[in-house]
C-alpha positions in Angstrom: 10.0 29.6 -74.7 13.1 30.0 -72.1 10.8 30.9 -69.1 9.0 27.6 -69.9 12.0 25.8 -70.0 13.1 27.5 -66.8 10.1 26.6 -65.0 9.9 23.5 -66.0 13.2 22.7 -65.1 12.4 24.5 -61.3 9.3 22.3 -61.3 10.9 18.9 -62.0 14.1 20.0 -59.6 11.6 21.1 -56.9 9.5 17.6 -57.5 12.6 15.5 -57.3 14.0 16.9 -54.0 10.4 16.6 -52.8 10.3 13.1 -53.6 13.5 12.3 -52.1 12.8 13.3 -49.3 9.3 11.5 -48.9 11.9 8.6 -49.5 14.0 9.8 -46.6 11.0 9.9 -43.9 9.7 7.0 -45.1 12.8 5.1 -45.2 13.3 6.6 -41.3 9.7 5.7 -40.3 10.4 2.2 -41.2 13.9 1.9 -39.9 12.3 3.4 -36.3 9.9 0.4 -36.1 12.7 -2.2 -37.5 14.7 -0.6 -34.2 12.0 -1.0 -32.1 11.8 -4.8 -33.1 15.1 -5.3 -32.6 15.3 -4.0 -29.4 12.5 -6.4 -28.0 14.4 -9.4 -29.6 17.2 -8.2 -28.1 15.0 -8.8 -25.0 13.1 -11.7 -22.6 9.8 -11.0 -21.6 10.1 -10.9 -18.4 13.2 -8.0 -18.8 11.4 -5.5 -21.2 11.9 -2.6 -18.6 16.1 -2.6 -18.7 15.4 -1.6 -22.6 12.5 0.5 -22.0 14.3 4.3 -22.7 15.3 2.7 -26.0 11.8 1.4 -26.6 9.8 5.1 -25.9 12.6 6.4 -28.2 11.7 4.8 -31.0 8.2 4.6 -30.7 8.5 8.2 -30.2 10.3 9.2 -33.2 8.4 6.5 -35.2 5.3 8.7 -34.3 6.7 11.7 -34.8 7.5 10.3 -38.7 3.8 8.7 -39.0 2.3 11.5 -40.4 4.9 12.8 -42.7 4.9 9.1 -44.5 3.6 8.4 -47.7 2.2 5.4 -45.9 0.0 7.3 -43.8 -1.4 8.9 -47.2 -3.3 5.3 -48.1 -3.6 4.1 -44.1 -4.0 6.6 -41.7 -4.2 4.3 -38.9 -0.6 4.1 -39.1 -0.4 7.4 -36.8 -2.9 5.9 -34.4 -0.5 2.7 -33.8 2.4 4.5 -33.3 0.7 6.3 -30.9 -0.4 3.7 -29.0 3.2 2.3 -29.2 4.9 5.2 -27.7 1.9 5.3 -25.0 2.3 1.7 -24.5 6.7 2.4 -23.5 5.8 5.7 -21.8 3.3 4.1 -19.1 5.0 0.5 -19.5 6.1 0.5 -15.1 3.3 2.9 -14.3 0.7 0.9 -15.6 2.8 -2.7 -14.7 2.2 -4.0 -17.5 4.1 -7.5 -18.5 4.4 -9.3 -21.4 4.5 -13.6 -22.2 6.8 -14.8 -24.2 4.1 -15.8 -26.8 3.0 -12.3 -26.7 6.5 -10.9 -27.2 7.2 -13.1 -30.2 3.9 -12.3 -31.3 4.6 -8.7 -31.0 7.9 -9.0 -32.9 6.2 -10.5 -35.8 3.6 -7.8 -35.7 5.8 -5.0 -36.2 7.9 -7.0 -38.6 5.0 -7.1 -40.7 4.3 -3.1 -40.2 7.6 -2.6 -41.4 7.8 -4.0 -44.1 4.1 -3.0 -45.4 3.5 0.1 -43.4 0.1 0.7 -45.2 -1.0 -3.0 -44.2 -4.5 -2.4 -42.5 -4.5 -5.8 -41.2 -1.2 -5.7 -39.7 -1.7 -2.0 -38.0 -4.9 -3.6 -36.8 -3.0 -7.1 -35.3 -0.2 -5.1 -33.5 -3.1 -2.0 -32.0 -4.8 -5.6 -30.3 -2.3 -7.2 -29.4 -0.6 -4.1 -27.1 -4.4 -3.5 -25.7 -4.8 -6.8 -24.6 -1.1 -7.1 -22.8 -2.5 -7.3 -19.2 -1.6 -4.9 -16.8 -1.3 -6.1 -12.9 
């Protein structure tokens, strides 16, 4: 009877600090794409490059976190966007890519969207087209 109640108490300890920190990396994940969004309202269009360290840096730790999320759990094509957004920063000059306004506002409401519903299929899918049809030069 006290082993039980031992082990049950190790169990629900062990499942609590588990679920904390499920809470922690998702709460990180989404605070990495909310930075990202910020830092490209923070910008013009036509001046994404002066912000563009800050930019790979989130996307980067944003894709690091994808996996680890309890979002990518129920929509695993949360990893792929964040992929393609820290591809998107990293080759930003090298490919020459520019951005519209429209397509920057339209980007900023895209990942507003992802971060606050993360598991949103529709929204992953409306920010993964909108960054492969941002021309290049």
């Amino acid at each position: 009877m006290a082993l039980t109640l031992v082990v049950s108490g190790i169990a629900y300890h062990y499942q609590q600090q588990s679920s904390d920190l499920q809470e922690k990396i998702d709460r990180e994940f989404t605070s990495q794409i909310g930075y990202l969004q910020h830092q490209l309202e923070r910008s013009h269009a036509d001046s994404i490059t002066e912000n563009l360290y800050m930019l790979q840096n989130h996307a980067s730790k944003a894709n690091a976190f994808s996996r680890l999320t309890s979002y990518y759990i129920n929509q695993p094509q949360i990893n792929a966007l964040t992929g393609l957004l820290e591809s998107f920063f990293a080759n930003y000059t090298a490919e020459k890519r520019s951005m519209t306004d429209t397509q920057m506002q339209q980007f900023i409401a895209g990942l507003d969207q992802v971060g606050r519903e993360p598991d949103n299929f529709e929204a992953i899918e409306k920010v993964k087209l909108l960054l492969v049809n941002i021309d290049s030069k």
